[in-house]
N, C-alpha and C positions, 0 to 999 in steps of 0.2 A: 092762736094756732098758726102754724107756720103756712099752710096751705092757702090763708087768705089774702089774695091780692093786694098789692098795696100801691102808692103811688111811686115807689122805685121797681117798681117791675116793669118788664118788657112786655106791653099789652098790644093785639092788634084786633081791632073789630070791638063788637059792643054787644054782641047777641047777651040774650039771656041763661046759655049754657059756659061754663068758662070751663075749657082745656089748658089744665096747664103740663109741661113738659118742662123733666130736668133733662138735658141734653149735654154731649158733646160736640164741637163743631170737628172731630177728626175722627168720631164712629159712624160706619155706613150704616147702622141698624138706625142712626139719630138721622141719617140724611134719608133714609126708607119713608121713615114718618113725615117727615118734614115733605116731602114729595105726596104723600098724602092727603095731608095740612092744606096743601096749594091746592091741590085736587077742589079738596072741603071747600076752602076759602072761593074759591072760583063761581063755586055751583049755590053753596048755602054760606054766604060769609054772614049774614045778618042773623043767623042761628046760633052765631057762637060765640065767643072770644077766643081769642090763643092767647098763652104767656107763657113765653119761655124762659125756662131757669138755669144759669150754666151747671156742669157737674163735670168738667173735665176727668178725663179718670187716668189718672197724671203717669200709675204704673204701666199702662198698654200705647198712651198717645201723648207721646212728649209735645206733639205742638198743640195739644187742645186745650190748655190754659194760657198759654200766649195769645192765644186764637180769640178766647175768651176775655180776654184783656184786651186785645186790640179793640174789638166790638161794641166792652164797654166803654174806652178812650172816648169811640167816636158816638158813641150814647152821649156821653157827658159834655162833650166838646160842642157835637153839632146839632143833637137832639134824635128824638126818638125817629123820624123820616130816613136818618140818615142811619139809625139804626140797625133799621130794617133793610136798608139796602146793603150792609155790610153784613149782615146775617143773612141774605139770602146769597150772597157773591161768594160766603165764606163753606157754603155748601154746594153751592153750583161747582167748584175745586176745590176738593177734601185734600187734594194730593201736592197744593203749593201751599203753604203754612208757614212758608221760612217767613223771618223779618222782611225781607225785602216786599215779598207776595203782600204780606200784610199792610206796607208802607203802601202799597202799589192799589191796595183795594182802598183803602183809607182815603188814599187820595181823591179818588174816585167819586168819594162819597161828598166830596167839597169841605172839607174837617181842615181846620188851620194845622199843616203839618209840623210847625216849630212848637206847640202847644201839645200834638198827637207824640213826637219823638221825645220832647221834654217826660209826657207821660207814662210814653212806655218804657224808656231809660232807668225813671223811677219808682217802675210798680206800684206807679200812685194806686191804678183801680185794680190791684190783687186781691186787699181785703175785702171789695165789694164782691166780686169771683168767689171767695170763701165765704162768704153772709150767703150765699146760694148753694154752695156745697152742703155747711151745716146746716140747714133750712129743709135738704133731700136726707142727708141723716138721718136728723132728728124725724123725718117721713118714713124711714126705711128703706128708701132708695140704697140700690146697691150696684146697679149698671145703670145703660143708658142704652136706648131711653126709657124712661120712667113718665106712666102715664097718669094723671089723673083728671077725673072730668066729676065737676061739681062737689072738689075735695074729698073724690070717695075713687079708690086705686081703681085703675082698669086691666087686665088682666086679657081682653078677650083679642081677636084679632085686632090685624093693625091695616087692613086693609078700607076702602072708601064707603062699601055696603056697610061692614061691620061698624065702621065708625060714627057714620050717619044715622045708625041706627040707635046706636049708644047715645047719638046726639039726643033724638026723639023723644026717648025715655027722658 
């Protein structure tokens, strides 16, 4: 089943409930949750896991697969720490996404930058971006973001009570 985590996903924390989210990193409803998320993560992080799945939604946010690419570069390159810190830099400013923004957070992140431009030059991590799109597919995703918590859709609010609670169950 698509919904089962694996060891190429982007996993943070270890609880016993796992939330996974197919996301865009250039939609505010993705950066809503994701603010959330941090919320959760802050208060109850040992309750959950996050994994987040890209789903750029490429007709309304031209940079949110670039976005999503960069991110993963710097997964591959520098590892999941440095992941994480390009995916929260990459929502902390929805609104720089140009190549440069992206080179500039990358950077940031400690990523070998001759190996990061090598990679984004040639789409090396595209088809990994799409093994996450068709993954929300094949789930029925159809925006972003798309919730799920213990492989079973969530549908209810998206605020910190509501979600904690959903944790609980």
């Amino acid at each position: 089943m698509t919904l089962t985590v694996s060891k190429d996903d982007h996993v943070r924390g270890s609880g016993p409930v796992t939330i996974l989210v197919y996301g865009d990193y250039e939609c505010p409803y993705t950066r809503a949750l994701e603010l959330v998320i941090m919320q959760l993560r802050r208060r109850d992080s040992d309750s959950f896991r996050y994994v987040y799945r890209y789903f750029p939604l490429r007709e309304i946010h031209p940079h949110a697969e670039m976005a999503a690419e960069a991110a993963e570069a710097v997964s591959a390159l520098a590892g999941p720490e440095a992941f994480w810190r390009m995916h929260d830099s990459l929502f902390a400013d929805q609104y720089h996404l140009e190549p440069a923004d992206l080179e500039q957070r990358a950077t940031a992140t400690g990523v070998d930058m001759r190996a990061y431009l090598t990679a984004m030059a040639s789409h090396q991590f595209a088809a990994r971006v799409e093994r996450d799109v068709q993954s929300g597919i094949a789930n029925g995703v159809e925006g972003t973001p798309s919730l799920f918590i213990d492989g079973e859709r969530y549908h209810g609010k998206r605020d910190e009570s509501s979600l904690r609670q959903a944790i609980a169950r």
